[in-house]
PDB file of N, CA, C and O in Angstrom:
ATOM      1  N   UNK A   1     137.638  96.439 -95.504  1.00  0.00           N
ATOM      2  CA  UNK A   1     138.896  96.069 -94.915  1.00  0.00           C
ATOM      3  C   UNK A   1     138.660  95.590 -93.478  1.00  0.00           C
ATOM      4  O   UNK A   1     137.932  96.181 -92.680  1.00  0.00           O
ATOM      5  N   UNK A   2     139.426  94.329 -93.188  1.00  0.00           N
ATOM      6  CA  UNK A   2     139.367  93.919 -91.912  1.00  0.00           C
ATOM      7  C   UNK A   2     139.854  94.908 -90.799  1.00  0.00           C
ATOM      8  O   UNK A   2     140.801  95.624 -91.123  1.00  0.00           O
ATOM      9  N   UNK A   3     139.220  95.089 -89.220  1.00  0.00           N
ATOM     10  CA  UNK A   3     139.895  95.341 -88.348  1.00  0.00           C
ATOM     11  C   UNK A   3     140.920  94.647 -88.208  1.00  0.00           C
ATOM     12  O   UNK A   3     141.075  93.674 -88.946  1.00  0.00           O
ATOM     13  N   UNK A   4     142.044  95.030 -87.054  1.00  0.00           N
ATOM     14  CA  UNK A   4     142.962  94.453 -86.311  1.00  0.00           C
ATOM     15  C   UNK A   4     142.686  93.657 -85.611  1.00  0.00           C
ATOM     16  O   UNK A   4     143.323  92.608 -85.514  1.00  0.00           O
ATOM     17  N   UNK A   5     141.600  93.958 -84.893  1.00  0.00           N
ATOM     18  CA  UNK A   5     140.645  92.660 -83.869  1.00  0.00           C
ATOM     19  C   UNK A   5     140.141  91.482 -84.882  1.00  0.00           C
ATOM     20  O   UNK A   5     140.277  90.300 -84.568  1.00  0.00           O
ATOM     21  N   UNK A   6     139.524  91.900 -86.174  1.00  0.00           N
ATOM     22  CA  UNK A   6     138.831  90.844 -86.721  1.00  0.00           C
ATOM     23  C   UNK A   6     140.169  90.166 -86.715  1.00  0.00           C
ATOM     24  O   UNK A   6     140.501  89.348 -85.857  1.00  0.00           O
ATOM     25  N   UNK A   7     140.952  90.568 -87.762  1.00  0.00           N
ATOM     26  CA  UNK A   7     142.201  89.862 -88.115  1.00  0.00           C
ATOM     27  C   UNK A   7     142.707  89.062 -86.893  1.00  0.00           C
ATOM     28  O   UNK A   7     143.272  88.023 -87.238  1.00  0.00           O
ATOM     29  N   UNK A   8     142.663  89.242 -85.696  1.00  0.00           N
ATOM     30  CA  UNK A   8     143.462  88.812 -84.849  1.00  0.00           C
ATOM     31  C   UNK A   8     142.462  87.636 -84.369  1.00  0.00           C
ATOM     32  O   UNK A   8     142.818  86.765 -83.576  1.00  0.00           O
ATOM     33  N   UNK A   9     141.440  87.694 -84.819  1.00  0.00           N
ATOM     34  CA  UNK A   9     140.507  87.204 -83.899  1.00  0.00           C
ATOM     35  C   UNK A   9     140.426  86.035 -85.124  1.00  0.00           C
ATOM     36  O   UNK A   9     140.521  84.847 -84.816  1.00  0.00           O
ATOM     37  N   UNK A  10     140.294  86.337 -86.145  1.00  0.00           N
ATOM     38  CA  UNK A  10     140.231  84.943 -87.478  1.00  0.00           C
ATOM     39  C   UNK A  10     141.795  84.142 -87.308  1.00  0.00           C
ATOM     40  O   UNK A  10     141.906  83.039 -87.843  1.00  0.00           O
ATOM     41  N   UNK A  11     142.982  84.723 -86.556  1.00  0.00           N
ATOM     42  CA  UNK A  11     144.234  84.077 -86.764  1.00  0.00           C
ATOM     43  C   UNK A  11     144.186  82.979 -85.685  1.00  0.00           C
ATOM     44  O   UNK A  11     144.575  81.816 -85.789  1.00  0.00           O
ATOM     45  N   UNK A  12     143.384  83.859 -84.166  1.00  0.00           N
ATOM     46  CA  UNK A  12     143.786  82.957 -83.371  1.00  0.00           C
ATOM     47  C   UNK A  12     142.289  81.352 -83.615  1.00  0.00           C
ATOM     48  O   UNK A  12     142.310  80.275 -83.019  1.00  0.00           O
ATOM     49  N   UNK A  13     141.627  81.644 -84.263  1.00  0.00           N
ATOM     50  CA  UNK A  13     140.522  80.841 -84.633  1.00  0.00           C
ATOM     51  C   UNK A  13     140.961  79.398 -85.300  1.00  0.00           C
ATOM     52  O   UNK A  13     140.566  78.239 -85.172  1.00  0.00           O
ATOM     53  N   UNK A  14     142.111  80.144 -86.177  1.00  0.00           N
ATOM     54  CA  UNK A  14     142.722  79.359 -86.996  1.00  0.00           C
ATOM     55  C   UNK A  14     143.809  78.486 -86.102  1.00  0.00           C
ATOM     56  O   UNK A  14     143.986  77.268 -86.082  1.00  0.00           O
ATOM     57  N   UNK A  15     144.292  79.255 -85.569  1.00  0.00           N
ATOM     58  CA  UNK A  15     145.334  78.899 -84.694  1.00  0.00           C
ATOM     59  C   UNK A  15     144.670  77.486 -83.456  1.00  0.00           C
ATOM     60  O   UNK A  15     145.491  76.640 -83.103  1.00  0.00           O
ATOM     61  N   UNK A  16     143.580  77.417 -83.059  1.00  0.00           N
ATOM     62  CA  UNK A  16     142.822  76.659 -82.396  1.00  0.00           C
ATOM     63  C   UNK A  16     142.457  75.600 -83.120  1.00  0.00           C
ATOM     64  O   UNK A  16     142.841  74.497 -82.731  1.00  0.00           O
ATOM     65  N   UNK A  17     141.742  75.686 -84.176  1.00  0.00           N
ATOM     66  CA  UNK A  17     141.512  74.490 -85.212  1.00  0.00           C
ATOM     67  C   UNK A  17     142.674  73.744 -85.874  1.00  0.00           C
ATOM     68  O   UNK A  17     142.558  72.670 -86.464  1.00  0.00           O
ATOM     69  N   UNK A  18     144.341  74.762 -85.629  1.00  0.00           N
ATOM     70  CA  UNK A  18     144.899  73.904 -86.052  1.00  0.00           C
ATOM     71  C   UNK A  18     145.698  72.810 -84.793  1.00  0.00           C
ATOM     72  O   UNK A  18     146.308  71.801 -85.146  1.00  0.00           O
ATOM     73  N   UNK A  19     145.583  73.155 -83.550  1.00  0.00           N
ATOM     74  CA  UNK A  19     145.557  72.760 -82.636  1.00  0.00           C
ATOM     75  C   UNK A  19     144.681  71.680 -82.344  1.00  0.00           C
ATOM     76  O   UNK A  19     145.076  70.606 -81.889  1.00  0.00           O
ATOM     77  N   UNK A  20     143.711  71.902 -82.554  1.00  0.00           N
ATOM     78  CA  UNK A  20     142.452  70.529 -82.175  1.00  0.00           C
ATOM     79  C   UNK A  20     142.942  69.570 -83.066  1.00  0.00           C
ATOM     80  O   UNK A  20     143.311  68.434 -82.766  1.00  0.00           O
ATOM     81  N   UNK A  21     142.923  70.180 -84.391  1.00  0.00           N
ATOM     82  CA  UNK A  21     143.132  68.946 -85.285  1.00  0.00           C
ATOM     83  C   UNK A  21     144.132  68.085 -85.093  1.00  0.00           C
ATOM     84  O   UNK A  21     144.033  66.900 -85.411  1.00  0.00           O
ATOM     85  N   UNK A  22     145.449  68.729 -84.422  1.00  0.00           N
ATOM     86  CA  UNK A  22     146.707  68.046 -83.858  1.00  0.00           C
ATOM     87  C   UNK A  22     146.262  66.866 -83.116  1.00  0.00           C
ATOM     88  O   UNK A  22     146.498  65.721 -83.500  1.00  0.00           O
ATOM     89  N   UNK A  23     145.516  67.198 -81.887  1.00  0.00           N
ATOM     90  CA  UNK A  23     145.240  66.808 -80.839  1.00  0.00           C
ATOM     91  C   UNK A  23     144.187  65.424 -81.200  1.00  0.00           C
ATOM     92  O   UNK A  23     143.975  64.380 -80.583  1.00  0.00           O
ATOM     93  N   UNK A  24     143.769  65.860 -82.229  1.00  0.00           N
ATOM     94  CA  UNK A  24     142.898  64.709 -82.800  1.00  0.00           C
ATOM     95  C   UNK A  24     143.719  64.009 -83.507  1.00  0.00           C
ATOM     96  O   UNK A  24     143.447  62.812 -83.407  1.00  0.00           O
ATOM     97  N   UNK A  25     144.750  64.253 -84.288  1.00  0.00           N
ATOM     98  CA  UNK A  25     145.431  63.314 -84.780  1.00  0.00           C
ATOM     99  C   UNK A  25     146.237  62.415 -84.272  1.00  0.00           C
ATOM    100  O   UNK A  25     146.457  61.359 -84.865  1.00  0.00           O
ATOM    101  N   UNK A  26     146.796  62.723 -83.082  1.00  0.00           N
ATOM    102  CA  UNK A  26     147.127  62.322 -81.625  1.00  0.00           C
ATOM    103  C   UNK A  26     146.373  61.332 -80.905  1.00  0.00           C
ATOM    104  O   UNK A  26     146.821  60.639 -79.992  1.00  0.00           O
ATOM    105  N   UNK A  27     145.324  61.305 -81.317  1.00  0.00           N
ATOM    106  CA  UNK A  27     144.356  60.462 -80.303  1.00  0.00           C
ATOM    107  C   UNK A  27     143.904  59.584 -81.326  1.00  0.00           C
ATOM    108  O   UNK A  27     143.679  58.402 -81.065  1.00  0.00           O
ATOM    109  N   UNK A  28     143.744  60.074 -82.516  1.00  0.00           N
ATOM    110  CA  UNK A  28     143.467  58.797 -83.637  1.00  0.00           C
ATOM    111  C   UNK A  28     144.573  57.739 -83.653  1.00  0.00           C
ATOM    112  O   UNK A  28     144.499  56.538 -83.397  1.00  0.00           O
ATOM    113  N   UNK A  29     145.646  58.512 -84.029  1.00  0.00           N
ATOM    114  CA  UNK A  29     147.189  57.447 -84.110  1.00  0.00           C
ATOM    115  C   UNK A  29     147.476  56.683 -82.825  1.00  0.00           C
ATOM    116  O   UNK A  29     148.057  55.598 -82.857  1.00  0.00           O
ATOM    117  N   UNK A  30     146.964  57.398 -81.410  1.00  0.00           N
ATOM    118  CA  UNK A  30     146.923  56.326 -80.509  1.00  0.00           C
ATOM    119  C   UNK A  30     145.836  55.548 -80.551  1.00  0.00           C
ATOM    120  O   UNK A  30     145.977  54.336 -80.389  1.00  0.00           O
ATOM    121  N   UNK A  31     144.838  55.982 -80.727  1.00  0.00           N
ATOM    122  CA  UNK A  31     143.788  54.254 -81.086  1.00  0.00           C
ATOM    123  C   UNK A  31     144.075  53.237 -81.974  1.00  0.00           C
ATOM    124  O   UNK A  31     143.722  52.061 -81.899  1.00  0.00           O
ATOM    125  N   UNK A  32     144.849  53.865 -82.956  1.00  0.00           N
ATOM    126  CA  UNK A  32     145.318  52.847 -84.124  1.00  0.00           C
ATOM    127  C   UNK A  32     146.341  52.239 -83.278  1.00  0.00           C
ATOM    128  O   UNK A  32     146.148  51.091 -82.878  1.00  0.00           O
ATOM    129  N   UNK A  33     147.439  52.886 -82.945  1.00  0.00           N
ATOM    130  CA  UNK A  33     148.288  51.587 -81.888  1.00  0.00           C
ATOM    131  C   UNK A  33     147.552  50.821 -80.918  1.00  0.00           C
ATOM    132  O   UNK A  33     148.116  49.752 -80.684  1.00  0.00           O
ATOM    133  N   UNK A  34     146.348  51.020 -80.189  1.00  0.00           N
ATOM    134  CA  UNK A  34     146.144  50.271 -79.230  1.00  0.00           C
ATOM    135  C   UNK A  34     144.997  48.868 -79.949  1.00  0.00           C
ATOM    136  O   UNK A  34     144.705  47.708 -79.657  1.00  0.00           O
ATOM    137  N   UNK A  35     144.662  49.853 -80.983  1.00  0.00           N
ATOM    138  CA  UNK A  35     143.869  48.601 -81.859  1.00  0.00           C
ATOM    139  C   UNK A  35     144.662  47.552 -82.427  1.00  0.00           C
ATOM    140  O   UNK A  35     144.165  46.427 -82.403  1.00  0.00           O
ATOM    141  N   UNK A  36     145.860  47.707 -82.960  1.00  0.00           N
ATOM    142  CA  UNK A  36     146.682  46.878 -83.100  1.00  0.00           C
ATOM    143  C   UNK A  36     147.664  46.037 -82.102  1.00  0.00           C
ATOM    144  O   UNK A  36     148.296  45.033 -82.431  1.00  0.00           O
ATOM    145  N   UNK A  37     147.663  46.729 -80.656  1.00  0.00           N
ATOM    146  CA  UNK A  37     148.023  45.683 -79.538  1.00  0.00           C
ATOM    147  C   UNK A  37     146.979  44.911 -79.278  1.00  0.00           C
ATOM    148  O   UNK A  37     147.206  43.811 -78.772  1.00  0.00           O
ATOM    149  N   UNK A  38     145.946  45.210 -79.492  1.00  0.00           N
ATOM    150  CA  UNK A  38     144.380  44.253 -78.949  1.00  0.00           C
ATOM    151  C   UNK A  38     144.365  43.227 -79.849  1.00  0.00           C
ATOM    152  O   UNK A  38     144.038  42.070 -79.583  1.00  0.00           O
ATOM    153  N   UNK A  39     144.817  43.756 -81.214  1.00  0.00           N
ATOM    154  CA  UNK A  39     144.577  42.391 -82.687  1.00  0.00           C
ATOM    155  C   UNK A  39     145.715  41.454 -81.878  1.00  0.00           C
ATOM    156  O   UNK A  39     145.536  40.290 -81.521  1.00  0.00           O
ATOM    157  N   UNK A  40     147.163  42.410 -81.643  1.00  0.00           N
ATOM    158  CA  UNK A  40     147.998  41.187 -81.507  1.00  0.00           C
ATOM    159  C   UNK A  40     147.592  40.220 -80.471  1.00  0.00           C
ATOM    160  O   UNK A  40     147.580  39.042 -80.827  1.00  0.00           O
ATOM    161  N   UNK A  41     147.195  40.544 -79.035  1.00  0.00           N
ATOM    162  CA  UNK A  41     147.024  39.766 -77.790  1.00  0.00           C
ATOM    163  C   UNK A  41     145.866  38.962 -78.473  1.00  0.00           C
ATOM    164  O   UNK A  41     145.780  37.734 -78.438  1.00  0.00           O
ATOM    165  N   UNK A  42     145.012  39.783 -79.081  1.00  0.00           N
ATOM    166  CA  UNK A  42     143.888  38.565 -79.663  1.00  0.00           C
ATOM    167  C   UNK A  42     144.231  37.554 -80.446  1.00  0.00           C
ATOM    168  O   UNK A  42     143.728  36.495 -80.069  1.00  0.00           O
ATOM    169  N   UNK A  43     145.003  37.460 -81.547  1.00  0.00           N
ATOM    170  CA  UNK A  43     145.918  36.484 -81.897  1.00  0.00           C
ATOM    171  C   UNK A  43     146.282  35.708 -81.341  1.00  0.00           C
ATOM    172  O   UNK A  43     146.059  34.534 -81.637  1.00  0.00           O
ATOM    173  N   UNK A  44     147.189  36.188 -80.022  1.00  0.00           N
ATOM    174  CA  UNK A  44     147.938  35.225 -79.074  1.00  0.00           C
ATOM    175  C   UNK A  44     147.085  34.204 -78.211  1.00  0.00           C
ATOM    176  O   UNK A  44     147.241  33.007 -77.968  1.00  0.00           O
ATOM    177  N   UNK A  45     146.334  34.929 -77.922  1.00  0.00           N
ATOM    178  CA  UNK A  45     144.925  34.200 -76.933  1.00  0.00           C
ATOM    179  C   UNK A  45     144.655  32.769 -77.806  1.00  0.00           C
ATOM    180  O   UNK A  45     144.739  31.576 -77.514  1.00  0.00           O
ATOM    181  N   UNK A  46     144.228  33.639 -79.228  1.00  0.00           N
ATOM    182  CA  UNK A  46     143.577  32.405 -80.493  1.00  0.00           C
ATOM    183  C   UNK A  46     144.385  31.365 -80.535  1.00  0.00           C
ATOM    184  O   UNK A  46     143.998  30.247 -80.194  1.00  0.00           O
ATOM    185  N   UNK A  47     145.413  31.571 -80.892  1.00  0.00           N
ATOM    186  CA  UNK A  47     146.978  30.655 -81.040  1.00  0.00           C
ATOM    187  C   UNK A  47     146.802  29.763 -79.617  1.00  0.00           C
ATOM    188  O   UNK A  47     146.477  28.596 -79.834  1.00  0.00           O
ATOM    189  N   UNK A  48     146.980  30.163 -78.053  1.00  0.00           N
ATOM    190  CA  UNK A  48     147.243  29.314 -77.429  1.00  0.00           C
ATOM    191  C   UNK A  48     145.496  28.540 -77.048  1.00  0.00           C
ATOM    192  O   UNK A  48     145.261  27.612 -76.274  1.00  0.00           O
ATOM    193  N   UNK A  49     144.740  29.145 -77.706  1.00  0.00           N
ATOM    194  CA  UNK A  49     143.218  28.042 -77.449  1.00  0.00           C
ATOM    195  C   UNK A  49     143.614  27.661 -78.262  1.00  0.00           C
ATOM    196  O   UNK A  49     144.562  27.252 -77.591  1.00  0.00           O
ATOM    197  N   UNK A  50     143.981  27.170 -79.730  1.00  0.00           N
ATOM    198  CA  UNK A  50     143.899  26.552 -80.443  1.00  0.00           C
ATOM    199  C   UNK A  50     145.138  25.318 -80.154  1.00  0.00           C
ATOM    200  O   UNK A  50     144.937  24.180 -80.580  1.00  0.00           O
ATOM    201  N   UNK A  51     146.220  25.603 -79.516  1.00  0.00           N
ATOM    202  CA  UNK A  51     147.037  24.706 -79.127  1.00  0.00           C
ATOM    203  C   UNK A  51     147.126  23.853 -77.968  1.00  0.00           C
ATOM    204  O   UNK A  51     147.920  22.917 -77.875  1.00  0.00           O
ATOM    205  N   UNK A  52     146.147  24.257 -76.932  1.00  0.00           N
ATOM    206  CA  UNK A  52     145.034  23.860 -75.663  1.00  0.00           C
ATOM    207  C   UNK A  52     144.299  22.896 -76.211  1.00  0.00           C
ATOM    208  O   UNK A  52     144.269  21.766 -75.724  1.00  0.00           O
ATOM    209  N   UNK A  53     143.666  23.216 -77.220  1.00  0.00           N
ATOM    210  CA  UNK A  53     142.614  22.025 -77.793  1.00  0.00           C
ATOM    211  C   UNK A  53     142.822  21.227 -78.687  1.00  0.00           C
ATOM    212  O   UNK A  53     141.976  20.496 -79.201  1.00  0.00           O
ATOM    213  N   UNK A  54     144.386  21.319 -79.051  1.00  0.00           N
ATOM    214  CA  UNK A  54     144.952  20.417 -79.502  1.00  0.00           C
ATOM    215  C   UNK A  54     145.542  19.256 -78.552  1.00  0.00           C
ATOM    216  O   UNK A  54     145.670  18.040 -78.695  1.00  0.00           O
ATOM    217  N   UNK A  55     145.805  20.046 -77.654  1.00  0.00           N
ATOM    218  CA  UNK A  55     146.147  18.816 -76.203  1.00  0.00           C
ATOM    219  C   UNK A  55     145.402  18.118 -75.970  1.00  0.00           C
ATOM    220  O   UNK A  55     145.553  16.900 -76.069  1.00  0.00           O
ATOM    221  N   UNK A  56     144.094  18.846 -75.487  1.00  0.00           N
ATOM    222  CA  UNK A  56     143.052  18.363 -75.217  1.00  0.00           C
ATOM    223  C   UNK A  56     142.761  16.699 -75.816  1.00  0.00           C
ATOM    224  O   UNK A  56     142.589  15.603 -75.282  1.00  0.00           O
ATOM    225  N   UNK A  57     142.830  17.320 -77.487  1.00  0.00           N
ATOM    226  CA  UNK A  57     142.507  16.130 -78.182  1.00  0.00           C
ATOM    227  C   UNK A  57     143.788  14.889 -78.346  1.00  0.00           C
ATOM    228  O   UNK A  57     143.671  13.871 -79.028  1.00  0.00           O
ATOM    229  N   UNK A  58     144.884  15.240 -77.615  1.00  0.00           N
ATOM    230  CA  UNK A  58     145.864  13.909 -77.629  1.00  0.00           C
ATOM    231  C   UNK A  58     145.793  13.701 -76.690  1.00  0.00           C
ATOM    232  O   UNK A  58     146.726  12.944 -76.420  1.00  0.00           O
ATOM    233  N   UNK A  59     144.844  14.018 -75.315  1.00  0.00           N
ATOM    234  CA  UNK A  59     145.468  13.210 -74.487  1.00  0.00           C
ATOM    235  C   UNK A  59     144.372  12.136 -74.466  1.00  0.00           C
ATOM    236  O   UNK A  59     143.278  12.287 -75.009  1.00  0.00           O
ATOM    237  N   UNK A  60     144.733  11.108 -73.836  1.00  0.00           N
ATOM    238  CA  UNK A  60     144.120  10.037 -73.640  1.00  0.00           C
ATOM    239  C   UNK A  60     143.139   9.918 -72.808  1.00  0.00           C
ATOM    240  O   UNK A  60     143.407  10.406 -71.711  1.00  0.00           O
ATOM    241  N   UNK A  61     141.797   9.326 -72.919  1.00  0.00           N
ATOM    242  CA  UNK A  61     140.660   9.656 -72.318  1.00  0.00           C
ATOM    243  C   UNK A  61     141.105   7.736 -71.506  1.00  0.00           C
ATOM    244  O   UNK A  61     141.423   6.675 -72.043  1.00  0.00           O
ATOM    245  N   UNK A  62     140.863   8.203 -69.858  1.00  0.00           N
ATOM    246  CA  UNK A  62     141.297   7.764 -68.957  1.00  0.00           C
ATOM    247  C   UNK A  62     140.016   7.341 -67.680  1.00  0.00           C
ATOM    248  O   UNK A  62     139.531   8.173 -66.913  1.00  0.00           O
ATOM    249  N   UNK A  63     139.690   5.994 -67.708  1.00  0.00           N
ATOM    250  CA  UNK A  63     138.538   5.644 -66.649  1.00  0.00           C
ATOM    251  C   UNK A  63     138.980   4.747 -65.912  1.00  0.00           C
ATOM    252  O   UNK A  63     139.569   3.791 -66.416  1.00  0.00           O
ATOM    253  N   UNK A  64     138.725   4.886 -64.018  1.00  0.00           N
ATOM    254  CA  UNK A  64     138.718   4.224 -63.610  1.00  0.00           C
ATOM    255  C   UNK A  64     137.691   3.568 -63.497  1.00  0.00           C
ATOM    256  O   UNK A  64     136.690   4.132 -63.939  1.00  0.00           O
ATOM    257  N   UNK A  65     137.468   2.002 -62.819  1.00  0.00           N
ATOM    258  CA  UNK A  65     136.137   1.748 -62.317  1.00  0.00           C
ATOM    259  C   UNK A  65     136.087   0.481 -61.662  1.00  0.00           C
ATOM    260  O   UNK A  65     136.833  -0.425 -62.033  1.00  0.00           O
ATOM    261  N   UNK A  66     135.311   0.336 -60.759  1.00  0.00           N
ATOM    262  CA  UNK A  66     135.041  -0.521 -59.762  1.00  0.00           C
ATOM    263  C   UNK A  66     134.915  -1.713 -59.724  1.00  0.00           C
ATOM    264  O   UNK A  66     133.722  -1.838 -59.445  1.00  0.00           O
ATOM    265  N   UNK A  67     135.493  -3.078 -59.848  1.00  0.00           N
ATOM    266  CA  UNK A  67     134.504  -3.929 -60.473  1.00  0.00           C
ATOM    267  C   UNK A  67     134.128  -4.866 -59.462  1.00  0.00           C
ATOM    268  O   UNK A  67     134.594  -4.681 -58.338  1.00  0.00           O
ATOM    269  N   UNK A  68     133.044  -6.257 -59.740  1.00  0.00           N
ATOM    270  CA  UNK A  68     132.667  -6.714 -58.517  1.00  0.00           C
ATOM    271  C   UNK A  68     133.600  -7.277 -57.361  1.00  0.00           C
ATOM    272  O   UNK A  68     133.273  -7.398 -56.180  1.00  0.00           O
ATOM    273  N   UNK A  69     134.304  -7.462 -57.689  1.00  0.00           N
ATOM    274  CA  UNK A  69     135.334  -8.185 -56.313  1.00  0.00           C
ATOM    275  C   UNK A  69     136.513  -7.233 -55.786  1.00  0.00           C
ATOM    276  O   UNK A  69     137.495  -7.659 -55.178  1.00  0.00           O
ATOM    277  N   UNK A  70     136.317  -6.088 -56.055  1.00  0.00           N
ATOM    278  CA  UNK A  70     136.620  -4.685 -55.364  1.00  0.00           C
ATOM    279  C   UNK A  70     138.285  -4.369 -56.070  1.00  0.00           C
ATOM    280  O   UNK A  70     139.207  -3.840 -55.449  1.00  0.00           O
ATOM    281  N   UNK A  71     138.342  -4.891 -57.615  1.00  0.00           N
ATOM    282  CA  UNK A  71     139.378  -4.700 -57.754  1.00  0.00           C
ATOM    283  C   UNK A  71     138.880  -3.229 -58.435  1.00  0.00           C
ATOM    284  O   UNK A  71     137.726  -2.806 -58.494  1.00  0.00           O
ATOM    285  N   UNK A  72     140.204  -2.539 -58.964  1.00  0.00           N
ATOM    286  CA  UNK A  72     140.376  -1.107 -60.106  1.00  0.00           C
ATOM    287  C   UNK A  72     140.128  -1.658 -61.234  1.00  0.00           C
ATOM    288  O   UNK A  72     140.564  -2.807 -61.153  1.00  0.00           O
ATOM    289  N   UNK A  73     139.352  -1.361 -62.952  1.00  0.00           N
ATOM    290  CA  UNK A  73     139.786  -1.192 -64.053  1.00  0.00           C
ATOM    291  C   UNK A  73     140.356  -0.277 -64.270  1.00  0.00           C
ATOM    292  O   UNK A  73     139.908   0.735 -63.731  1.00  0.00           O
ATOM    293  N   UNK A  74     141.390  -0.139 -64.987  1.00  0.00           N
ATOM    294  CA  UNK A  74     141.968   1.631 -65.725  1.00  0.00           C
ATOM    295  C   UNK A  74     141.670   0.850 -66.849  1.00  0.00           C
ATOM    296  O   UNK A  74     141.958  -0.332 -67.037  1.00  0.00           O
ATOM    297  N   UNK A  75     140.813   1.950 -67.882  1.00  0.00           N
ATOM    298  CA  UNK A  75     140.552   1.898 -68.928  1.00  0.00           C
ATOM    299  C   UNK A  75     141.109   2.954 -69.716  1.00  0.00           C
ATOM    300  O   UNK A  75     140.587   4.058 -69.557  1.00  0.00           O
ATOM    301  N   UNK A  76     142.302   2.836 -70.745  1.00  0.00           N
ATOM    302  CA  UNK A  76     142.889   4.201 -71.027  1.00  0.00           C
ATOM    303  C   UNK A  76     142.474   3.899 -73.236  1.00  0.00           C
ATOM    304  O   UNK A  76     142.753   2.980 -74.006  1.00  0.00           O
ATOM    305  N   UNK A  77     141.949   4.845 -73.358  1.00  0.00           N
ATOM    306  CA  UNK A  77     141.949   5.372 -74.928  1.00  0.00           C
ATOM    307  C   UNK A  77     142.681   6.153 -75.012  1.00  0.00           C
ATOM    308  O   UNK A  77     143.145   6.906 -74.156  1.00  0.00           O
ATOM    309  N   UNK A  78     142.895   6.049 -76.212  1.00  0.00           N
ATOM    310  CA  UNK A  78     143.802   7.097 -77.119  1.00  0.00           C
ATOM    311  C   UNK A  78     143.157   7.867 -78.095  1.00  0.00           C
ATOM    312  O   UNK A  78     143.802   8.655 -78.786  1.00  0.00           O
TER     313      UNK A  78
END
């Protein structure tokens, strides 16, 4: 038969592990939210490079240049 001490001493044991485990579940469920704010901003980032380099590619590639009798060319592509 258990002491009173053992007994007390296996409750509060229990009582601690069920505590940690809280505390861990707590800290898991907040990594899972912050992993999922990081996916979203990473998304967002992706989305606006990808719509950056879509600009990129409409805008019109644009040269000036010198020519012999000191006038400007503008040379504009599309």
């Amino acid at each position: 038969m258990m002491s009173d001490f053992t007994q007390r001493e296996k409750a509060v044991k229990e009582e601690q592990q069920s505590v940690e485990a809280d505390e861990l579940t707590l800290k898991f469920e907040a990594m899972e939210a912050r992993i999922a704010e990081l996916e979203a901003e990473n998304k967002t980032l992706r989305d606006k490079l990808a719509g950056s380099e879509l600009d990129a590619v409409n805008e019109p590639d644009v040269s000036l240049e010198l020519t012999d009798d000191g006038a400007v060319a503008l040379d504009v592509a599309a």
